[in-house]
N, C-alpha and C positions, 0 to 999 in steps of 0.2 A: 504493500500500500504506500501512495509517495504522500509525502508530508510532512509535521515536525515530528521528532522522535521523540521516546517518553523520556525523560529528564530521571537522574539517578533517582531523587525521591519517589518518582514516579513508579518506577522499576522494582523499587524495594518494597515501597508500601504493596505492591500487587503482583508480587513474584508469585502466589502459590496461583492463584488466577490466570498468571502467562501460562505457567507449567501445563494450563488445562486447555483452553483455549490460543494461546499463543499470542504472539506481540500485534499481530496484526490488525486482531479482532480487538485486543486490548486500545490499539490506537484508534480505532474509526469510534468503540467505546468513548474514551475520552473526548473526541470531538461531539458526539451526539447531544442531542435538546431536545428533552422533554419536558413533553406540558401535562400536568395532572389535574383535570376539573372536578373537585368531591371529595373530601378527606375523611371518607367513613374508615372504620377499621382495617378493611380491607386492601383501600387505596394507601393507607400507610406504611402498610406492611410492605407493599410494592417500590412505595417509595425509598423506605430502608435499604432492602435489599440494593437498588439500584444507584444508591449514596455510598454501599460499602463496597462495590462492584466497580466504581471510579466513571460515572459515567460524568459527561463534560460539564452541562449543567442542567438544574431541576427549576419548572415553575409550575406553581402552586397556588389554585383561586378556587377560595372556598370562604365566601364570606358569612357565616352560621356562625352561632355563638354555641358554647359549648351547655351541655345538656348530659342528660344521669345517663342517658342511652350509649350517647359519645366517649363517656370516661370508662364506660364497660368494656368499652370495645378501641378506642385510641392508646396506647402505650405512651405516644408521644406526649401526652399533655398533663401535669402534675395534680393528683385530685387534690389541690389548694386552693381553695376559689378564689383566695387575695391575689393569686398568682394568674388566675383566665379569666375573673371577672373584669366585663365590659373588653374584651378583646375576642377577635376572631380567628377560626380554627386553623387557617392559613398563614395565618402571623405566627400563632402560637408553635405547630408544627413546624415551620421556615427555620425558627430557632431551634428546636431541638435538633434537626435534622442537619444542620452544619456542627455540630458536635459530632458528629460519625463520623466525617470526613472533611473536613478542612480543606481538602481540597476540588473538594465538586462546591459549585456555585451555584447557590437553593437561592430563590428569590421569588416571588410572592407578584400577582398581577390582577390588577382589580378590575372591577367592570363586569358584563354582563356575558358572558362567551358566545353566546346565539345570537348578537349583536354585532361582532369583528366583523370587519372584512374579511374575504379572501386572504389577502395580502396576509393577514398576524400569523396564517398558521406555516408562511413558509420558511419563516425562522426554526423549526422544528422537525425532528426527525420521524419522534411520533409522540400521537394524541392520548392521555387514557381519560376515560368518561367512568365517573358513578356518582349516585345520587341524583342524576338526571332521568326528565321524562323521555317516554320514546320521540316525540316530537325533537327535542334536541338532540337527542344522538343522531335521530336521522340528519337533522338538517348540516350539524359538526361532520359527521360521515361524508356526506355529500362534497363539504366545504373541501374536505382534506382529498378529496379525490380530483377534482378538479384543479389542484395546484399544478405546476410544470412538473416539481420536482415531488417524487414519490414520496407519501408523509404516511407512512402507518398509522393506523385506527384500533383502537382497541375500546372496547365496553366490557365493566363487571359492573355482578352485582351479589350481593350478599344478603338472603333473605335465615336469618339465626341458623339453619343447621344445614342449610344448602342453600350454592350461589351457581353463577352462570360469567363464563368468560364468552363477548365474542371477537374476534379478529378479521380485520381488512389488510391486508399487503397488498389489495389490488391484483398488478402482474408483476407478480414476485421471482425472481432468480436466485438460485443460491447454490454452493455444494456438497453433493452429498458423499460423504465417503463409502467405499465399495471394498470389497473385497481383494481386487487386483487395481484398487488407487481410488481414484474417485471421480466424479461427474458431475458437469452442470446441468442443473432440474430447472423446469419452471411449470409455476403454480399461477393457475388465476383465479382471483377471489370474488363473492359476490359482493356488494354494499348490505348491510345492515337490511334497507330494504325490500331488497332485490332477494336477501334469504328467508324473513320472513312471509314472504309472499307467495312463495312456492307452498299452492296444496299440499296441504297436509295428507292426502292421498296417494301423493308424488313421493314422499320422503319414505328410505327404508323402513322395513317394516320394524324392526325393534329399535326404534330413538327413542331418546330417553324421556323417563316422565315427568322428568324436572321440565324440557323443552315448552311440552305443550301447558304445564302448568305457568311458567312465565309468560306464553301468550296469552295466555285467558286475562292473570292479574295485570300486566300491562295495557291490554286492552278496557279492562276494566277501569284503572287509574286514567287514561290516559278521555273515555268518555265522560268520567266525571270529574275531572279537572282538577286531580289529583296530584302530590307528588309521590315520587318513590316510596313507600310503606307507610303511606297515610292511610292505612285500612287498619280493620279490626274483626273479630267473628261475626260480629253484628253485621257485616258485610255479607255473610255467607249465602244467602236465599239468592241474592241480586248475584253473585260470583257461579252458584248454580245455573241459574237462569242463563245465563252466560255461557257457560260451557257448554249446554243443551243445543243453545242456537250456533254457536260455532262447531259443534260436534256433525247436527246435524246439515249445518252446510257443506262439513269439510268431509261427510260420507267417513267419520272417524266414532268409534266405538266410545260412549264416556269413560266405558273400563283404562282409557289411556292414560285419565286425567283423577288419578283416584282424590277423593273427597276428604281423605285425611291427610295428605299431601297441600290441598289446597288446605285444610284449618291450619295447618302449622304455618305456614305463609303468613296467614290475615294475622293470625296468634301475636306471630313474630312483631308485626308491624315493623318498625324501624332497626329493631334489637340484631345484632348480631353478634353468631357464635365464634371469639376468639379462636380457638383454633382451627375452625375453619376458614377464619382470616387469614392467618399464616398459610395454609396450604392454596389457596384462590393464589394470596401476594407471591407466594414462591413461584407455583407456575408461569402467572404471566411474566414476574422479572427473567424466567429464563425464555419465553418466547420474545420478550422483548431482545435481550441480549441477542439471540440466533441471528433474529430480524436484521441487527443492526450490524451484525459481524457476519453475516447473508453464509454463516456456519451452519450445520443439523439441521434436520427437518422440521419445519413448521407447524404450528397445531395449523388445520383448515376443520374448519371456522369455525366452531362452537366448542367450549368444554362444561361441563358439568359434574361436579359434586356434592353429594347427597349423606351426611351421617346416620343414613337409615339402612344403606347397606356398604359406608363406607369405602364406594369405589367414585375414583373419576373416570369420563369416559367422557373420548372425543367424539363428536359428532360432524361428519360434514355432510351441512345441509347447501348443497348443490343443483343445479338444473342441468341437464347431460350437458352443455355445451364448455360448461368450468368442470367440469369432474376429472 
């Protein structure tokens, strides 16, 4: 890769990381920009990782005040209230998260994100979304694909004992190691939209139930003017009803969508399960890192994790023309 070289400090602090990945991967690391909109538990987690990982710089907009929900599940933030009251979760986090690393550049960007231009997202490598409605993901999706220069997309979400990663690389290239050396792949991706929208009679027959349950409850949030885990059980009749009429448009069985899957969701509301944060934030900082070191195979496109049976599982939801 041509460019600056890592600096002795550079070298020592992340020798055990060359040894895995190599210098090269390490250096386009170093140069990358990431932007992270939503500092749920989840998203922090990611963001750690990716602060002790040496990536170049982090921005961080999440303007929420901190709440019993958030010190459950944020590590980064002190439960001191003389210490977070009247300040926001993005400041607060900014700070903790340049104590890992000193030498990645964490900084904090205000305003509205479904608001930028075009133009903000091409300062960056790639995007992560949580805490947002599907209106904005789609529209942020949209924005990051449209740029000249290729910007990754990512969306999670963490509903307490199961969450949902999903991934845009667009047309992605990258190499894969082989057996007698190795080969350049390339993958193309759907949009956000362009995945959800494929009939659900289209998709393999065993995708997951976490899947079809975040269509339902996004759909649901997203007609009642909802944000992300503003629900509650009390929701449940209308969250039925719902699955009924999507079930039966999409020629899909309700058995897909079981109804105690859905209470744990509404249950959850905003709440989420710490260690299932940790495992969401581990995965995607290592898709991210591939991404950027265009190293390992890529998740396409969907991942899902469930503490009900304790597995994750990828899913690519595809239309034959990207598969």
């Amino acid at each position: 890769m041509d460019g600056e070289e890592l600096t002795e400090e550079e070298t020592a602090l992340y020798d055990r990381q060359i040894r895995v990945w190599g210098v090269d991967a390490q250096k386009r690391l170093s140069k990358a920009h990431i932007l992270v909109r939503g500092l749920n538990g989840t998203a922090v987690e990611f963001c750690k990782n990716m602060v002790l990982a040496g990536v170049g710089s982090l921005t961080l907009m999440d303007d929420r005040s901190v709440t019993e929900d958030v010190l459950q599940s944020n590590f980064l933030i002190p439960p001191d209230e003389a210490y977070y009251s009247g300040r926001f979760l993005d400041e607060l986090c900014c700070e903790s998260l340049k104590d890992f690393n000193p030498m990645v550049r964490v900084s904090v960007e205000k305003g509205d994100l479904s608001q930028f231009d075009g133009e903000f997202f091409d300062k960056f490598d790639a995007v992560v979304l949580s805490c947002c409605s599907l209106k904005t993901k789609k529209a942020i999706n949209e924005k990051c694909r449209r740029r000249p220069r290729r910007v990754a997309f990512y969306a999670i979400e963490c509903r307490d004992s199961c969450g949902e990663i999903f991934v845009d690389l667009q047309k992605y290239t990258y190499i894969q190691k082989k057996s007698d050396g190795t080969a350049e792949c390339q993958l193309n991706y759907l949009s956000l939209e362009e995945a959800i929208s494929i009939p659900w009679r289209d998709l393999p027959r065993k995708v997951s139930k976490v899947y079809f349950a975040m269509r339902v409850i996004e759909r649901f949030e997203l007609s009642e003017g909802r944000n992300p885990g503003e629900t509650s059980i009390s929701d449940l009749p209308l969250i039925l009803k719902l699955r009924k009429e999507l079930c039966d448009a999409q020629s899909l069985s309700e058995s897909h969508i079981p109804t105690s899957l859905l209470e744990r969701i509404l249950v959850a509301g905003r709440k989420e399960h710490p260690p299932v944060c940790a495992i969401l934030g581990g995965v995607l900082g290592q898709e991210v890192i591939k991404a950027i070191s265009v190293k390992g195979d890529p998740l396409k496109n969907f991942f899902y994790f469930d503490t009900a049976d304790g597995k994750g599982i990828i899913e690519d939801i595809s239309n034959s023309s990207t598969s």
